[in-house]
DRENDO-1510 file (C-alpha; in Angstrom, 1 decimal, always signed):
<recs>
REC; n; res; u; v; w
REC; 1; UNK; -14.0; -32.5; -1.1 .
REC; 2; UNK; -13.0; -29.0; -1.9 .
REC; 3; UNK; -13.2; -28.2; -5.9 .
REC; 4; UNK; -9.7; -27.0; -7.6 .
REC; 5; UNK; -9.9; -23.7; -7.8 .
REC; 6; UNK; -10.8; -23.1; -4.3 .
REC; 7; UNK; -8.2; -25.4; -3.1 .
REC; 8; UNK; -6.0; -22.6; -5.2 .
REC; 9; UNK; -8.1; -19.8; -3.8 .
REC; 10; UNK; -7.1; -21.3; +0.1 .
REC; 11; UNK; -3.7; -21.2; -1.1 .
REC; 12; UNK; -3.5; -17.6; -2.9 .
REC; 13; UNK; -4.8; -16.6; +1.3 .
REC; 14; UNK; -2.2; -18.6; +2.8 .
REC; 15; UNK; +0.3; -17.6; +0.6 .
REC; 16; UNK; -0.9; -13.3; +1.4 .
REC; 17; UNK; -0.2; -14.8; +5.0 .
REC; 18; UNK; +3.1; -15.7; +4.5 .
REC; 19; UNK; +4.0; -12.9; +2.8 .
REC; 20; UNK; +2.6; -10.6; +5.1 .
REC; 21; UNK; +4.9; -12.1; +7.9 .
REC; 22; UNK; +7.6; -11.2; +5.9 .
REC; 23; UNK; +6.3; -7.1; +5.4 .
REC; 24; UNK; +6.0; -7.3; +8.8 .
REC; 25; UNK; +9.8; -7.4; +9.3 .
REC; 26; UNK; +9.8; -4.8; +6.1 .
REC; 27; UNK; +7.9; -2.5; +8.5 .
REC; 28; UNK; +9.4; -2.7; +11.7 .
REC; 29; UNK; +13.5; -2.4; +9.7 .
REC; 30; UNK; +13.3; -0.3; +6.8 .
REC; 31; UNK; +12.5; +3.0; +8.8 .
REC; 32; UNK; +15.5; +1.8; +11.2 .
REC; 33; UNK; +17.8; +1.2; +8.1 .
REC; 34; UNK; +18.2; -2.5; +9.4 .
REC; 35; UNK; +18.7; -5.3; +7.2 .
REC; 36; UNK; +15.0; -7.4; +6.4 .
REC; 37; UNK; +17.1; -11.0; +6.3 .
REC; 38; UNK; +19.7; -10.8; +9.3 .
REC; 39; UNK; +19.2; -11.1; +12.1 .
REC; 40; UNK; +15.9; -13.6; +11.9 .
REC; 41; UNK; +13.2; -12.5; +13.4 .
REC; 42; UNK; +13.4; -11.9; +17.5 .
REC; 43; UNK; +11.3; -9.5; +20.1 .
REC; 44; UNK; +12.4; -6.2; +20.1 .
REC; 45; UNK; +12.2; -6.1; +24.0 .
REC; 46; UNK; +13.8; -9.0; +24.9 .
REC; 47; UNK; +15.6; -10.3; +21.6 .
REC; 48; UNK; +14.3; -13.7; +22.1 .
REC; 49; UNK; +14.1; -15.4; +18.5 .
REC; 50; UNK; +11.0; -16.2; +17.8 .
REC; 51; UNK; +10.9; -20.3; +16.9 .
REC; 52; UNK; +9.4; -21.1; +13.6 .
REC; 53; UNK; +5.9; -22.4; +15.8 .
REC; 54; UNK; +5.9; -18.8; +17.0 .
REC; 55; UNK; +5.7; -17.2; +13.6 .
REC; 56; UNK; +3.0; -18.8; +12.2 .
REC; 57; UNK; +0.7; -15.7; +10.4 .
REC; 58; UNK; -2.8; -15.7; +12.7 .
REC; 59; UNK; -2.8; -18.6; +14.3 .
REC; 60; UNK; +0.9; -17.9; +16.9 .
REC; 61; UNK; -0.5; -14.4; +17.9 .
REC; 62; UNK; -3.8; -16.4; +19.2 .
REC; 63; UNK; -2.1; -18.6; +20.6 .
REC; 64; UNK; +0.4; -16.9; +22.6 .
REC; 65; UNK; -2.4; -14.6; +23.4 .
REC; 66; UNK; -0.5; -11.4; +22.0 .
REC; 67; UNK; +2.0; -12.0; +23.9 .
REC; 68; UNK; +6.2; -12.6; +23.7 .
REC; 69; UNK; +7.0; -16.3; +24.6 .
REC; 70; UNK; +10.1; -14.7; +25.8 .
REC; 71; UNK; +9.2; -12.0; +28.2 .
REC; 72; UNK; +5.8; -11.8; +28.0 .
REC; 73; UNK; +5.9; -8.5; +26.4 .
REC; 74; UNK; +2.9; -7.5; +24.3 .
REC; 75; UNK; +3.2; -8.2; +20.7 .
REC; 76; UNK; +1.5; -5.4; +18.7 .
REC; 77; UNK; -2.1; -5.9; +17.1 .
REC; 78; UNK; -0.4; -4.1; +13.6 .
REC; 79; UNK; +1.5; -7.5; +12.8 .
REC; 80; UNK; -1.8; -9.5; +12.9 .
REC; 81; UNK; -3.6; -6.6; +11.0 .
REC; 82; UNK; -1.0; -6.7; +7.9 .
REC; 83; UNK; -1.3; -10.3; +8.1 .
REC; 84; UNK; -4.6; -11.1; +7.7 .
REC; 85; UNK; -4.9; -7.9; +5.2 .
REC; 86; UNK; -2.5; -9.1; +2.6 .
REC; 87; UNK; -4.1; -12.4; +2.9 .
REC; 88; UNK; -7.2; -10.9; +1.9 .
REC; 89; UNK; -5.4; -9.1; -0.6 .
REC; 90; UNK; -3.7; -11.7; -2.2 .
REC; 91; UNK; -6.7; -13.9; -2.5 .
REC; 92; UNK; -9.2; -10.7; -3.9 .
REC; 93; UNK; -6.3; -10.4; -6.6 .
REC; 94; UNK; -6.4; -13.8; -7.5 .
REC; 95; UNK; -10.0; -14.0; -8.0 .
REC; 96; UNK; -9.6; -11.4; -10.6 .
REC; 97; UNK; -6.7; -12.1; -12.0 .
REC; 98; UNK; -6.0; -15.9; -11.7 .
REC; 99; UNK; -2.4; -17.4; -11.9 .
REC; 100; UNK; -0.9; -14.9; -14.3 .
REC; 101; UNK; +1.6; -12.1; -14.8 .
REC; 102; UNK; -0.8; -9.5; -14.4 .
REC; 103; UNK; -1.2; -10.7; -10.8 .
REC; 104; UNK; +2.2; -11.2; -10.1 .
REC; 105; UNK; +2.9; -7.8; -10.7 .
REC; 106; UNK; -0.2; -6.2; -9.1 .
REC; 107; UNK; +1.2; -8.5; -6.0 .
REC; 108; UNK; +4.5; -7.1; -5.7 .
REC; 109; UNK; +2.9; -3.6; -6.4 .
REC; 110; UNK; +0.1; -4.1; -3.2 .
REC; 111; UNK; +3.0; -5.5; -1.2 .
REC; 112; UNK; +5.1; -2.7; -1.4 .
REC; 113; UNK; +1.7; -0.1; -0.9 .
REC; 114; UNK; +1.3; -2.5; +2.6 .
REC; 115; UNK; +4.8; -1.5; +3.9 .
REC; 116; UNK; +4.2; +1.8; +2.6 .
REC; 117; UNK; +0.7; +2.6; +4.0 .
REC; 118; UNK; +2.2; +1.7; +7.3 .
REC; 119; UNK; +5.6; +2.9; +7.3 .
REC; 120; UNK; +3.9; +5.9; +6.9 .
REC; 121; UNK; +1.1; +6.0; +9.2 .
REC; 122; UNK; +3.9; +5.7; +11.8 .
REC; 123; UNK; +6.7; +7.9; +10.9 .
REC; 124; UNK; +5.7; +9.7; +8.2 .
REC; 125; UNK; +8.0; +9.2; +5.2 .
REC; 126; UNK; +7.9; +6.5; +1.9 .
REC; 127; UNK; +11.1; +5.4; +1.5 .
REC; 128; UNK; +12.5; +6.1; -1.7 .
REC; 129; UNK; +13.9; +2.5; -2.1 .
REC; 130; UNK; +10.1; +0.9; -2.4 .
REC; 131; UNK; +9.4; +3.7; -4.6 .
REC; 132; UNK; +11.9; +4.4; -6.9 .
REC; 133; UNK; +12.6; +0.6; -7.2 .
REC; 134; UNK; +8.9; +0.6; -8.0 .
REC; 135; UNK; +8.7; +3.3; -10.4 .
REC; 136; UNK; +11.4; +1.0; -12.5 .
REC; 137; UNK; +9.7; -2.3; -11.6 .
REC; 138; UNK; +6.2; -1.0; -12.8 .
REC; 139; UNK; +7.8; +0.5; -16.1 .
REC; 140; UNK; +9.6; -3.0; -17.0 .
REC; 141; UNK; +6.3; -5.0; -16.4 .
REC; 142; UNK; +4.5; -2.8; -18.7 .
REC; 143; UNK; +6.6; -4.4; -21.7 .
REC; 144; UNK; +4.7; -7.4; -20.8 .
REC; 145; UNK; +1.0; -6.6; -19.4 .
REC; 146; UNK; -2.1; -6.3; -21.2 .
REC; 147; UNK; -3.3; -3.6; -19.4 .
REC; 148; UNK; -1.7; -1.0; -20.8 .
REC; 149; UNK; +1.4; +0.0; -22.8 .
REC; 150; UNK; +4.9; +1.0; -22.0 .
REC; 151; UNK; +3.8; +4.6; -23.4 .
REC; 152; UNK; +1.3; +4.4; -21.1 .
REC; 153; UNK; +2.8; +4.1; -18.0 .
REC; 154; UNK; +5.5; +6.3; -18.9 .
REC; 155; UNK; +3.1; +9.1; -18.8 .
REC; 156; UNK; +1.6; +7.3; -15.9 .
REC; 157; UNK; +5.1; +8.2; -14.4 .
REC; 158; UNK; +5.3; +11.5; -15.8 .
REC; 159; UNK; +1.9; +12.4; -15.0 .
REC; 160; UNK; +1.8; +11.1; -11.1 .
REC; 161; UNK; +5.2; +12.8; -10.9 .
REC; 162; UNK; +4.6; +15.7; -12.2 .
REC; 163; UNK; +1.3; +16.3; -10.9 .
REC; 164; UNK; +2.0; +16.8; -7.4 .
REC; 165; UNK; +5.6; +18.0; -8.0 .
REC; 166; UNK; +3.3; +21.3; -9.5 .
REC; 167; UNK; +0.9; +21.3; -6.3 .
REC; 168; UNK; +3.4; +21.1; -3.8 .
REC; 169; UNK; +5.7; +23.8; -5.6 .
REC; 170; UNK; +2.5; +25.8; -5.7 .
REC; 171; UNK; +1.9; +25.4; -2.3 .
REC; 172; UNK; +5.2; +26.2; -1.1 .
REC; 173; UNK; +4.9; +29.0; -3.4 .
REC; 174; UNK; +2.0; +31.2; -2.1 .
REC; 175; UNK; +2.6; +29.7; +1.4 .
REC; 176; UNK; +6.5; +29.6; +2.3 .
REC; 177; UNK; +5.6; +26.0; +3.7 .
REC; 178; UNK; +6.0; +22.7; +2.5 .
REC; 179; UNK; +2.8; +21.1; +2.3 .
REC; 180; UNK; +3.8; +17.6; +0.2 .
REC; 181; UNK; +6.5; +15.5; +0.8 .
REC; 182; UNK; +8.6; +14.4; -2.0 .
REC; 183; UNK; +7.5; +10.7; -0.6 .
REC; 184; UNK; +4.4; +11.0; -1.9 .
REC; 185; UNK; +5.3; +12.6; -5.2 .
REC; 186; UNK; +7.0; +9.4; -6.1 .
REC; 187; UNK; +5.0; +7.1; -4.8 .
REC; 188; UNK; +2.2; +8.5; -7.3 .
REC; 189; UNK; +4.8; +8.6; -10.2 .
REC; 190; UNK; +5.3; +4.6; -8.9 .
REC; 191; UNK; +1.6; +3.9; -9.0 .
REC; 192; UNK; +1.4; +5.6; -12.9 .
REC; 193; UNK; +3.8; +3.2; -13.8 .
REC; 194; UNK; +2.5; +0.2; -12.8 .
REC; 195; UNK; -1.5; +1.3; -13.4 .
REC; 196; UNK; -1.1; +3.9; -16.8 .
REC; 197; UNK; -1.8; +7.0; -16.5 .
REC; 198; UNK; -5.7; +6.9; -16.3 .
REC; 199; UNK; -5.6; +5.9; -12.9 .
REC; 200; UNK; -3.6; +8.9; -11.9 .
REC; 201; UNK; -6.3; +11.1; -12.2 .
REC; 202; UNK; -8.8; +8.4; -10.3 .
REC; 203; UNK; -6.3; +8.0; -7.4 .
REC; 204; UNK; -5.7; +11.8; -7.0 .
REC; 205; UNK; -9.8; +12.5; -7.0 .
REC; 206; UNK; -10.4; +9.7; -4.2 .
REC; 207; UNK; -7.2; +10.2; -2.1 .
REC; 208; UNK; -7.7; +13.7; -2.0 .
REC; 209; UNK; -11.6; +13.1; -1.4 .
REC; 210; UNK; -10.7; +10.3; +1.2 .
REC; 211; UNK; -7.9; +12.6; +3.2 .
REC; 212; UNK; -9.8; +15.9; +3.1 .
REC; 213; UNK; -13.1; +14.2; +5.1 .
REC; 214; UNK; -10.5; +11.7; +8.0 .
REC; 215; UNK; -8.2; +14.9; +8.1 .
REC; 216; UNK; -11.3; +17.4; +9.0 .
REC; 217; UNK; -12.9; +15.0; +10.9 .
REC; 218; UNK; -9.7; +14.4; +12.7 .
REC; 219; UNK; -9.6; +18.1; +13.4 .
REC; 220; UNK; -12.9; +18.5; +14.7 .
REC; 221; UNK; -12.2; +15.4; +17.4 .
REC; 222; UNK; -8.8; +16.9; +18.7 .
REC; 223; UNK; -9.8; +20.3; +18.2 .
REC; 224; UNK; -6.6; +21.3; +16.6 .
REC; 225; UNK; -5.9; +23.7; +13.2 .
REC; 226; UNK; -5.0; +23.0; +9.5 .
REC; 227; UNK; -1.5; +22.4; +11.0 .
REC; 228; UNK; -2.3; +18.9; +12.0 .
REC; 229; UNK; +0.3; +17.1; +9.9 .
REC; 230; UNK; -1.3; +13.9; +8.3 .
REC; 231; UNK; +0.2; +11.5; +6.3 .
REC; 232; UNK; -1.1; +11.3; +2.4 .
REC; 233; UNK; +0.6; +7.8; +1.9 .
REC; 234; UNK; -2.2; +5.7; +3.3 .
REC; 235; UNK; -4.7; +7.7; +1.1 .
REC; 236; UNK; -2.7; +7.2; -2.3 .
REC; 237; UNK; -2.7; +3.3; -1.4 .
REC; 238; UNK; -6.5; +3.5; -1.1 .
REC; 239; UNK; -7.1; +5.3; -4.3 .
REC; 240; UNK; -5.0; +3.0; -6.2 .
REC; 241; UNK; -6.4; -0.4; -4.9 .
REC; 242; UNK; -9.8; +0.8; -5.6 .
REC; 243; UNK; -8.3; +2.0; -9.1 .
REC; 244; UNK; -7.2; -1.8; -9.2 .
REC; 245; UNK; -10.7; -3.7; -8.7 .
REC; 246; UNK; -13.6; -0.8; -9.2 .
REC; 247; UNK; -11.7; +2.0; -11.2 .
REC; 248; UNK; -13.5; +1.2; -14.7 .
REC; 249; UNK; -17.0; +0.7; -13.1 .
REC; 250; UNK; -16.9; +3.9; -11.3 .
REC; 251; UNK; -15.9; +6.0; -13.7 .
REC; 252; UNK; -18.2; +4.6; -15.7 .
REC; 253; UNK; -21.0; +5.4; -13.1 .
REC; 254; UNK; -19.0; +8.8; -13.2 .
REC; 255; UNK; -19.6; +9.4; -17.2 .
REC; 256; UNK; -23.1; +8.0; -16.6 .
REC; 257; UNK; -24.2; +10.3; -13.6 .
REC; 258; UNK; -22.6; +13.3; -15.5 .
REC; 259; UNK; -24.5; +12.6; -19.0 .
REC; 260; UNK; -27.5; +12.4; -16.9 .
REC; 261; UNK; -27.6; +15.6; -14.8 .
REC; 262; UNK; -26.7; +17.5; -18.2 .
</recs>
């Protein structure tokens, strides 16, 4: 007989399941301006709609081998991949945080970076309302956290804002090119809202870090210049759910490496 908390630890995966069927629809519709609720969900080659034993997270897309019911059509390996990721999200956060408000929020927060990170990877824009409604969100939930203040993630705000507002009007500056996408700049400003403003500074070290060795290693494969136009979405996400479960120990081990060399 399975103890408690791991019965609740099987639900908290199920439940990242669920939910990641439902950014699924988030992330084919939003870039499409489409409604997420109407029309329910149906195959976008055929429009067959897909019967509640069809949309079972995991276990339909085994089943049906991949494949419509419908047509036949294949069903893309992405909807599987945010499945089983949120799951695994949803149950990491629960193991740290337990049933409370702090992982209610971070929940919301890491479904809205899911539709982000892939809405991006695809067609390269954040849309502004996960972002902005985020930015709000994360400032209202800091009124009620114990991880930081409201002060704090107003600077959070300020701070990721701000930030890269000044680097991309830099780089436009001494280039004549946009290099940042006003996406991304508040996205960050979102992310200082709901983490504080420490983790700004965190997520802009290991999303730059993490971007600057794919997108030169990306290069080198296709051969191509600095032109090669990759999305920084993906990498903000990364910095900022490492921020979430490893940010105080590393920079910890950051202060402790640093102390030593000197």
């Amino acid at each position: 007989m399975m103890s408690p908390i791991l019965v609740l630890r099987v639900y908290a995966f199920a439940f990242g399941l669920v939910t990641g069927s439902f950014l699924n629809v988030c992330i084919c519709r939003i870039p499409k301006n489409e409604s997420v609720v109407f029309p329910p969900s149906h195959c976008p080659h055929c429009n067959y709609r897909i019967r509640w034993y069809d949309n079972i997270p995991l276990v339909s897309y085994l089943l049906l081998r991949g494949r419509c019911r419908g047509c036949g059509a294949h069903i893309s390996l992405i909807y599987p991949l945010v499945e089983f990721l949120n799951g695994l999200l949803t149950l990491a956060l629960f193991w740290r945080f337990g049933f409370s408000l702090s992982f209610a929020a971070l929940f919301l927060f890491c479904c809205a970076l899911m539709v982000i990170t892939f809405i991006d990877m695809e067609h390269q824009i954040i849309p502004d309302g996960i972002s902005l409604s985020g930015i709000v969100a994360g400032f209202l939930f800091s009124f009620f956290l114990p991880q930081h203040t409201w002060v704090g993630s107003l600077l959070g705000i300020l701070l990721g804002g701000g930030s890269l507002l000044l680097v991309a009007s830099c780089y436009q500056w001494l280039t004549g090119k946009e290099g940042m996408g006003g996406g991304d700049i508040k996205l960050l400003a979102m992310m200082g809202a709901f983490l504080g403003w420490e983790a700004v500074l965190f997520i802009i070290f290991v999303s730059s870090l993490a971007g600057s060795v794919v997108g030169v290693s990306m290069m080198l494969i296709q051969k191509k210049d600095s032109k090669l136009a990759i999305p920084f979405g993906p990498y903000l996400a990364f910095g900022a759910v490492l921020y979430i479960f490893y940010g105080g120990q590393l920079i910890k081990w950051y202060l402790h490496m640093g102390s030593f060399v000197r």
